[in-house]
MARZA-898704 format. One record per residue (C-alpha): residue number from 1; y, z, x. Coordinates in Angstrom, 1 decimal, m for minus. Example, Ala and Ser with C-alpha at 12.3 -4.5 7.8 and 13.67 -1.06 7.14 Angstrom:
REM residues 2
kemi	yy	zz	xx
1	m4.5	7.8	12.3
2	m1.1	7.1	13.7
This chain:
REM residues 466
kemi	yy	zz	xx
1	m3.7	m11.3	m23.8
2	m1.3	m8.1	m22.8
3	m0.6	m6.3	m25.5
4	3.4	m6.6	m26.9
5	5.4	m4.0	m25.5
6	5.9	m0.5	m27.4
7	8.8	0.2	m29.9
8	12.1	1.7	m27.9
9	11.7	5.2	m25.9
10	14.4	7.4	m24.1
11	13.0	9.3	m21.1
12	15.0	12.4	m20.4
13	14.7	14.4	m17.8
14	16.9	16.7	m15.2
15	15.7	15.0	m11.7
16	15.7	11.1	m12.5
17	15.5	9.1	m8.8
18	18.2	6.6	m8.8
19	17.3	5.4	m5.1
20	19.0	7.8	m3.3
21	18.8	10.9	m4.7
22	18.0	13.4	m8.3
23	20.4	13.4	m10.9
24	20.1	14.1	m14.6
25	19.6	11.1	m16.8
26	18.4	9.4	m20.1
27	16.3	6.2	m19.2
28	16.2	4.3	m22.1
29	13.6	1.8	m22.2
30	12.9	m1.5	m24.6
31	10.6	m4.6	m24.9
32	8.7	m3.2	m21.6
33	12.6	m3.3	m19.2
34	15.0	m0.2	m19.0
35	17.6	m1.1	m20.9
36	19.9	1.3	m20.1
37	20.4	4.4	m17.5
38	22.8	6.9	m19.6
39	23.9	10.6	m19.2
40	21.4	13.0	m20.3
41	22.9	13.9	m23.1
42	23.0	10.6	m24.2
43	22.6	9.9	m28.4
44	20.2	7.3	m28.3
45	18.4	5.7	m31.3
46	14.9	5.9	m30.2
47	11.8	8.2	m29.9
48	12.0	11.1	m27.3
49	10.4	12.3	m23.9
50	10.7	15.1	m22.9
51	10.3	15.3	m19.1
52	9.6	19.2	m18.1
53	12.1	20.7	m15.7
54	9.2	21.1	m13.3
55	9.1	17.6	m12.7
56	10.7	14.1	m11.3
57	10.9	10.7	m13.1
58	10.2	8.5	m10.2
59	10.9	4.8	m9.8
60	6.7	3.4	m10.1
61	5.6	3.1	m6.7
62	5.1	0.0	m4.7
63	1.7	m0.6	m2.1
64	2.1	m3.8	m0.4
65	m0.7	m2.8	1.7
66	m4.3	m2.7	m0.4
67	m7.8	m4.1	0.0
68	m9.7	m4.8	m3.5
69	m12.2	m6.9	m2.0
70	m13.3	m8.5	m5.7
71	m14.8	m11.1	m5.8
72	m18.0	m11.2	m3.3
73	m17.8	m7.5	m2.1
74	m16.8	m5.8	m5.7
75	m19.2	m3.2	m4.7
76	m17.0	m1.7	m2.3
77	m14.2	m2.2	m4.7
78	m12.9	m4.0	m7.6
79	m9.8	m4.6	m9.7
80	m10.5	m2.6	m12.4
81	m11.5	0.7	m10.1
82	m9.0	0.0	m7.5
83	m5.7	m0.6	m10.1
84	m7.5	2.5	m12.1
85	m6.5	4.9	m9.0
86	m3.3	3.4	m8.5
87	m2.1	4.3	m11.8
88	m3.3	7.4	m11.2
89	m1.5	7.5	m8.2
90	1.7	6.4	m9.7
91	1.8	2.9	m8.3
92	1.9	0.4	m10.7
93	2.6	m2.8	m8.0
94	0.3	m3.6	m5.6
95	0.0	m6.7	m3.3
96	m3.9	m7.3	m2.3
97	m4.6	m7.9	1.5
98	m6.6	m11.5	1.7
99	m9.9	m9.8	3.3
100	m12.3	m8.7	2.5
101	m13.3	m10.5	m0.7
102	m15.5	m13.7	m0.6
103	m14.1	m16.1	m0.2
104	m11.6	m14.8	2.0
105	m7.7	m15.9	0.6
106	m7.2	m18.4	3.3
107	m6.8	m21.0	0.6
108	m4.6	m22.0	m2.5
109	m8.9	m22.8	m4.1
110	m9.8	m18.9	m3.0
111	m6.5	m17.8	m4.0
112	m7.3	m19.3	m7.9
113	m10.4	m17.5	m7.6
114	m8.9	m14.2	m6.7
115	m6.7	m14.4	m9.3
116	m9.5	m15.5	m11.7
117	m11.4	m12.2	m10.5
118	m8.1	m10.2	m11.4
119	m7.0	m11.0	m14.3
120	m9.1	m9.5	m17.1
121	m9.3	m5.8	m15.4
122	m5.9	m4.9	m13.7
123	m4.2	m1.8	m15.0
124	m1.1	m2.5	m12.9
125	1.2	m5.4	m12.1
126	m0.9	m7.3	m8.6
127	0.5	m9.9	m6.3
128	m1.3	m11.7	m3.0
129	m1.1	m11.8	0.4
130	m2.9	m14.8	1.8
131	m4.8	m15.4	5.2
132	m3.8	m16.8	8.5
133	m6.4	m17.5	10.5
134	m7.8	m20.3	13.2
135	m9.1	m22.7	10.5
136	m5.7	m22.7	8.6
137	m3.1	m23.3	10.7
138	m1.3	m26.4	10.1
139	m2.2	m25.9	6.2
140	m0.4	m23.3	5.2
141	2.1	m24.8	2.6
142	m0.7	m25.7	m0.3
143	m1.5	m20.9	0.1
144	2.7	m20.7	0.1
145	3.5	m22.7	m3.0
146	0.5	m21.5	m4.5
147	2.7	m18.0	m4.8
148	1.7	m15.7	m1.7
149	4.2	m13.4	m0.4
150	3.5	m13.9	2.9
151	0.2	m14.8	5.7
152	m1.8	m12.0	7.2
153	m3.0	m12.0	10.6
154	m5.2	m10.5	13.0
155	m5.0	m10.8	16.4
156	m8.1	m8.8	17.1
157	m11.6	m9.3	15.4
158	m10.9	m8.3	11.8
159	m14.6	m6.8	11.0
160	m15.7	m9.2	9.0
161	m16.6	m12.8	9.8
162	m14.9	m15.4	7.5
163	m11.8	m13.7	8.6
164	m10.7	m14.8	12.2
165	m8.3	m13.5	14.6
166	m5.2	m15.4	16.2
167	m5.1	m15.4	20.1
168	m1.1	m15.8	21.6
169	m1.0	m19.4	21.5
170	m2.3	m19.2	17.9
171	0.1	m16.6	17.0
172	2.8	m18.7	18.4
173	1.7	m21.4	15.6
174	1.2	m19.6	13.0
175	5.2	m17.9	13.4
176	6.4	m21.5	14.2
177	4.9	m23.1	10.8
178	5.4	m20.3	8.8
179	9.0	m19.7	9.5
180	9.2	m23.4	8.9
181	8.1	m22.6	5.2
182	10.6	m19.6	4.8
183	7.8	m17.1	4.7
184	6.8	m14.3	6.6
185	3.8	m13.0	9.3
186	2.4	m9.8	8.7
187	0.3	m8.5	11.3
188	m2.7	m7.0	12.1
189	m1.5	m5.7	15.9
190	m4.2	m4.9	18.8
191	m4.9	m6.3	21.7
192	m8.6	m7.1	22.2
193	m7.8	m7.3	25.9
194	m7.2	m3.6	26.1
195	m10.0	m2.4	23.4
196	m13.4	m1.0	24.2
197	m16.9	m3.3	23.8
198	m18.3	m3.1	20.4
199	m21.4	m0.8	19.0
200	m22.5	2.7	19.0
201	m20.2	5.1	20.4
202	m21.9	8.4	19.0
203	m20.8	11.1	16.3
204	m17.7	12.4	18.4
205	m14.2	11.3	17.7
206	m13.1	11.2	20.9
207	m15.1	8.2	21.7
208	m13.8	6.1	19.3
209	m10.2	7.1	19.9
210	m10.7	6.1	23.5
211	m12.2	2.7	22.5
212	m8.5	1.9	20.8
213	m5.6	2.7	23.1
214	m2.6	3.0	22.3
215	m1.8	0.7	24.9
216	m3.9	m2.2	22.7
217	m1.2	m1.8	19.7
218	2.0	m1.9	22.0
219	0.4	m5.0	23.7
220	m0.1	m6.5	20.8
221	3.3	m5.8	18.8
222	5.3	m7.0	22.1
223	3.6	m9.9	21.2
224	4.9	m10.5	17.8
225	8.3	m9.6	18.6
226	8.5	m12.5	21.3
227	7.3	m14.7	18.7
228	9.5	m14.0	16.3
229	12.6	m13.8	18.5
230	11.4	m17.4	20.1
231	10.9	m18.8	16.3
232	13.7	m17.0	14.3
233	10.8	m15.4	12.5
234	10.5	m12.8	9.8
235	7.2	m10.5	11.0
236	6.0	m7.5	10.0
237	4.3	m5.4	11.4
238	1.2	m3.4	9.6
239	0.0	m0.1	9.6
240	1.6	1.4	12.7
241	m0.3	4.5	14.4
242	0.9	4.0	18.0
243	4.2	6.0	17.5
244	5.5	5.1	20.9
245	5.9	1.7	20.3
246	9.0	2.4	17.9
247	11.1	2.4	21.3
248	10.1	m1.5	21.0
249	10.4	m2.3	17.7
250	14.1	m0.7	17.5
251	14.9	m2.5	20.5
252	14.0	m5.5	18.8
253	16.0	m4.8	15.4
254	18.9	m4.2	17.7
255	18.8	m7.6	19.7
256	18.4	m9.5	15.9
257	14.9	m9.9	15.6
258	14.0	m9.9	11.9
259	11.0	m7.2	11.9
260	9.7	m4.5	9.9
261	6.7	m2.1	10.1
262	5.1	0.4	8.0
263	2.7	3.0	8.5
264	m0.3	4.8	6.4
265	m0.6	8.6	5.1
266	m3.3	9.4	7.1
267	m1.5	8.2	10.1
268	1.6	11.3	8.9
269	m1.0	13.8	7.5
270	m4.0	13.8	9.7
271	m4.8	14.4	13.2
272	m7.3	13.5	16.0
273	m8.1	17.2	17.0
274	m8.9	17.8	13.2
275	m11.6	14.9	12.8
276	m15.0	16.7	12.9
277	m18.2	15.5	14.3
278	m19.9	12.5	12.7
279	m16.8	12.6	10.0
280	m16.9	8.6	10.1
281	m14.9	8.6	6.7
282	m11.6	9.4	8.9
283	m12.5	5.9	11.0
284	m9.8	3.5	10.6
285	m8.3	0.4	12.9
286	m5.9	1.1	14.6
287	m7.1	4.8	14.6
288	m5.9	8.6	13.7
289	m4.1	9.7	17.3
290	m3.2	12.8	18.4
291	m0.7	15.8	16.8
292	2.3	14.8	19.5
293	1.6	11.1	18.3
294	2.1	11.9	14.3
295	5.5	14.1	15.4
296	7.2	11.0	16.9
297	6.2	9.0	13.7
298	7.6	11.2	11.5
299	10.9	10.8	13.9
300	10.5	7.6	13.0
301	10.3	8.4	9.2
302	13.1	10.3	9.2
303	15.4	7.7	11.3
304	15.0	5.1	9.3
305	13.0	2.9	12.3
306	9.7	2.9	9.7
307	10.5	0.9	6.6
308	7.6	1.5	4.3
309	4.3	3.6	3.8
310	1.3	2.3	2.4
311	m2.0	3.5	1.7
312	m3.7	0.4	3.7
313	m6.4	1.1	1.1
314	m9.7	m0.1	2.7
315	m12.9	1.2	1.0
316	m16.9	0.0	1.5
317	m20.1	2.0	0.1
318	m20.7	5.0	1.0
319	m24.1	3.8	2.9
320	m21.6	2.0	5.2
321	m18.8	4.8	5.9
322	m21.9	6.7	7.1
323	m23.5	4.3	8.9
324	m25.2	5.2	12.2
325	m25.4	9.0	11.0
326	m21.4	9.3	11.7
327	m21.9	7.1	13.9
328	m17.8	6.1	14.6
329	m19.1	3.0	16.7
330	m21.6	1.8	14.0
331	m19.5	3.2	10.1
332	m17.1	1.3	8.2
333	m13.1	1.4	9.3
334	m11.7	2.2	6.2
335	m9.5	4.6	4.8
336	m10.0	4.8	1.0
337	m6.4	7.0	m0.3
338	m4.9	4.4	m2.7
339	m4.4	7.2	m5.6
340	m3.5	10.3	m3.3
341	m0.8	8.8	m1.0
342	2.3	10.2	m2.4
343	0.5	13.7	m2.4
344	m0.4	13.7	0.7
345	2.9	12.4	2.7
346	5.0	14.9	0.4
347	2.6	17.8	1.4
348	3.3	17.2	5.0
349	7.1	16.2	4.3
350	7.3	19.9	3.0
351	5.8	20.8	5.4
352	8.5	20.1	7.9
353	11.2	20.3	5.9
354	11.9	16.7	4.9
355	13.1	16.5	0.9
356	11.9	14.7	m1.0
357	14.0	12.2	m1.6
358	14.0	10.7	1.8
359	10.5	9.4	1.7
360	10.6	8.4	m2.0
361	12.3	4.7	m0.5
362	9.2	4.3	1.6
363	6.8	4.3	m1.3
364	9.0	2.4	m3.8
365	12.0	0.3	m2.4
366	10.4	m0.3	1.3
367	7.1	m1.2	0.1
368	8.9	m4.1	m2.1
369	11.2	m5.6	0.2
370	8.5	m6.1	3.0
371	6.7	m8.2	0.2
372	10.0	m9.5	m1.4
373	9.4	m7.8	m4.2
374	13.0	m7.6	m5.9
375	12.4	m6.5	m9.3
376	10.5	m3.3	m9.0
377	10.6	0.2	m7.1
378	13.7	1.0	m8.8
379	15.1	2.8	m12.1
380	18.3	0.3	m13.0
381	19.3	m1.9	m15.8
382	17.2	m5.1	m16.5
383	13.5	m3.5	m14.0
384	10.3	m3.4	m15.3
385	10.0	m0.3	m17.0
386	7.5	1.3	m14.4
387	8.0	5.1	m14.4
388	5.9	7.9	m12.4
389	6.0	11.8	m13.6
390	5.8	13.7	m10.5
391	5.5	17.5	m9.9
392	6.0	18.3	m6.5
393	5.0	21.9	m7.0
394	1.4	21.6	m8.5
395	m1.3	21.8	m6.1
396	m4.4	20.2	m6.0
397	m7.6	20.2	m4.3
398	m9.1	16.7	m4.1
399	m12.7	15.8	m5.4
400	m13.8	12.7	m4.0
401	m15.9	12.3	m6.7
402	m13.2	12.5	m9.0
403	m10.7	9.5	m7.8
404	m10.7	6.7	m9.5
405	m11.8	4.1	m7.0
406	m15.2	3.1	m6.8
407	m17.1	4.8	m3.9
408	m16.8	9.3	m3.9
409	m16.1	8.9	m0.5
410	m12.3	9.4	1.5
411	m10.6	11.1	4.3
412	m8.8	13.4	1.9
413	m11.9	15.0	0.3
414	m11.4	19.3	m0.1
415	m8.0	18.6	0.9
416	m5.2	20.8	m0.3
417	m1.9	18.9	m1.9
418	0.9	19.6	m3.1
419	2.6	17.6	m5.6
420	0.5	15.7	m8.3
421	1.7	12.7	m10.5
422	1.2	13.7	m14.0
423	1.8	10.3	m16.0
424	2.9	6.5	m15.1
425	4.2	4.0	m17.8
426	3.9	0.1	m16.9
427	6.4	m1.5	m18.6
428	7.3	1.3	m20.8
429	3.6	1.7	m21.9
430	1.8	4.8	m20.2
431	m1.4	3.6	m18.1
432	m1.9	7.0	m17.1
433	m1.7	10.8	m17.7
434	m3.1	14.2	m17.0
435	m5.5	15.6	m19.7
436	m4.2	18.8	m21.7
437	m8.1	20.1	m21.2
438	m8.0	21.7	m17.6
439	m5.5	19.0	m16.3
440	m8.5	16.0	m16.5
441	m7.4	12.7	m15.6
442	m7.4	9.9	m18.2
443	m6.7	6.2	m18.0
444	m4.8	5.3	m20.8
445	m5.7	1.8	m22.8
446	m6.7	m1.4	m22.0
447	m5.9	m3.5	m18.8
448	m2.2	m4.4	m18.9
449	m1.5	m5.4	m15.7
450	0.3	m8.3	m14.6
451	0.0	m11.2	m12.0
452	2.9	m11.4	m9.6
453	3.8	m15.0	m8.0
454	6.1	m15.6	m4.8
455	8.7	m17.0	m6.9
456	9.3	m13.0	m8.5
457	7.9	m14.4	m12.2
458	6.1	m12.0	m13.7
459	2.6	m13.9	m14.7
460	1.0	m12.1	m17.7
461	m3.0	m11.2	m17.5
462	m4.7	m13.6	m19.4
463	m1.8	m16.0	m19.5
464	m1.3	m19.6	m17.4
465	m1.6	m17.5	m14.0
466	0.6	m21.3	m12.3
């Protein structure tokens, strides 16, 4: 059972977020819900932290993007590893993709079992996407009252096999029904027209990049939009790499089609030229592009054309991100960055310029509304209390041995970041913290985390999960 929540706190501190921008503020926080948002100065009957002036009190960030793969693969990652390093990361919601667990959550029966698998090791608050694929359509509506947020697609081979891909006619059935249910189509957008035959492809990057044009992804997302504008559909679209297809999706938004589309960290942080030789831990699908390619998406960042950014955390073993010797035909797409996303954007966002403040709605308030997530990514009267400490000055150099998911292996290892979350509080109990000894990172407590449902009811861990 989760634990009751702790006895009243005030958070104080000199930058609070409040959505839009720092201001000073006293958060005061009881039965696990901000009860109030006060001046800083505030006299309030409760015990005291202190945040240091070094610091942010963030809103807890939101991933609607996130692989766990428990149960049937729990080797490449589970719950209790994967909601471990988003703790650390200061994300205390995330919603898990329905691949690539076994049985795949194409199902209200495999959704039960996902939730089954959950419940007794989440250290954050979890809701589900679940599956559209082939077998499905024309069944949707058991998966939708059963509580998903919305039905992922592919509409190129997914990787794995219990997960197929929708061709057009496919997709055109799955917008039509699933509109009819007053859900939404996120998509997986490529084009298998337009990508390159399967297997080895050798240790070069260039190879692989070349096997997945960016012509595949505007193919595909041209796609969606005429399905949603023919439907009256709500689509999104998922992890976005091909920067020039924001022409299209803006068009779209501008002629009333009801889309959104996110993209990943390692799509704003990390280039094609920089991707060594057999380096098959940068493989992803759709894949890292080019320098000019990452400018126009930070354009698009800065515009307000992207809505969210999410770590599209996607981890195996380490046998098969190295498969083929670095072979990027033969490894594993994945990139595993669940705990180090906000590091890594900000670093770059300094980078150029960009405060802070204007990516901050991308990982907490964008992230939540593609899901329809209403409650969370926000510090205001009557949210969960879920709280990040972030210091955007501290710098770090990342140990893949030392994140919290399962397998030492990502894209980010020897990496140098700036900004580091220090401590996150779910529901006004803190889930994670830096160490005083040589800044170590601890997990703090028991599992606490939550089970989220469609209907925004918060389902407790170990309760009636219905």
């Amino acid at each position: 059972m989760t634990a009751s929540p702790p006895p009243p706190v005030v958070v104080r501190a000199r930058r609070v977020f409040d959505g839009a921008a720092f201001a000073p503020a006293a958060v005061v926080i009881e039965g696990g819900r901000i009860a109030a948002v006060l001046p800083e100065d505030a006299d309030v009957d409760a015990a005291e932290v202190r945040i240091p002036d070094d610091a942010v009190l963030l809103p807890g960030l939101v991933d609607s993007h996130v692989h766990v793969n428990e149960p049937g693969r729990t080797e490449w990652e589970g719950f209790g590893s994967a909601t471990r390093a988003a703790a650390a990361g200061g994300v205390t919601t995330i919603v898990d993709m329905p691949l690539n667990s076994l049985p795949p959550t194409t199902t209200a029966e495999a959704l039960a079992v996902k939730r089954a698998a959950a419940e007794a090791s989440a250290h954050v608050d979890v809701g589900f996407w679940g599956g559209a694929v082939p077998e499905n359509l024309g069944a949707l509506a058991p998966l939708h009252e059963a509580g998903v947020y919305g039905f992922k697609c592919f509409l190129a081979p997914s990787g794995v096999d219990e997960f197929g891909h929708l061709d057009r006619a496919q997709l055109r059935r799955a917008m039509r029904e699933i509109t009819d249910l007053g859900s939404r189509l996120i998509v997986h957008a490529e084009d298998p027209e337009l990508l390159g035959a399967g297997g080895a492809l050798g240790r070069g990057y260039d190879a692989f990049l070349a096997s997945r044009p960016a012509a595949s992804e505007a193919s595909a997302i041209e796609a969606v939009i005429a399905a949603a504008r023919e439907f009256g559909g709500r689509a999104h679209i998922l992890h976005l790499s091909d920067a020039r297809s924001l022409p299209a999706i803006r068009a779209a938004r501008s002629g009333g089609v009801d889309l959104t589309v996110e993209t990943c960290p390692h799509y704003l942080t990390i280039v094609a030229e920089d991707i060594p030789d057999g380096a098959s831990e940068f493989k992803c699908c759709p894949p890292i592009r080019e320098a000019s390619n990452r400018d126009l998406l930070w354009e698009g960042i800065v515009d307000g054309t992207i809505d969210a950014i999410v770590s599209d955390h996607s981890p195996s073993t380490v046998d098969l991100k190295r498969a083929g010797d670095g072979d990027f035909g033969l490894a594993w797409g994945g990139i595993s960055g669940l705990q180090v996303g906000l590091s890594a954007v900000w670093t770059e966002a300094r980078d150029r310029g960009i405060p802070l403040e204007t990516i901050l709605p991308l990982f907490t308030t964008g992230p939540a509304a593609v899901a329809g997530l209403d409650a969370v990514g926000r510090i205001a009267v009557g949210a969960p209390a879920h709280l990040a400490v972030f210091a955007p000055d501290d710098v770090v150099r990342v140990d893949a041995r030392e994140l919290r998911h399962r397998n030492p292996i990502s894209a980010y290892d020897g990496r140098v970041l700036t900004g580091r979350v220090r401590r996150t509080w779910l529901r006004g109990r803190v889930v994670f913290e830096i160490g005083a000894d040589a800044g170590a990172a601890e997990a703090v407590g028991v599992p606490g985390g939550r089970l989220l449902a469609r209907s925004g009811t918060l389902v407790a861990v170990g309760e009636d999960a219905s």
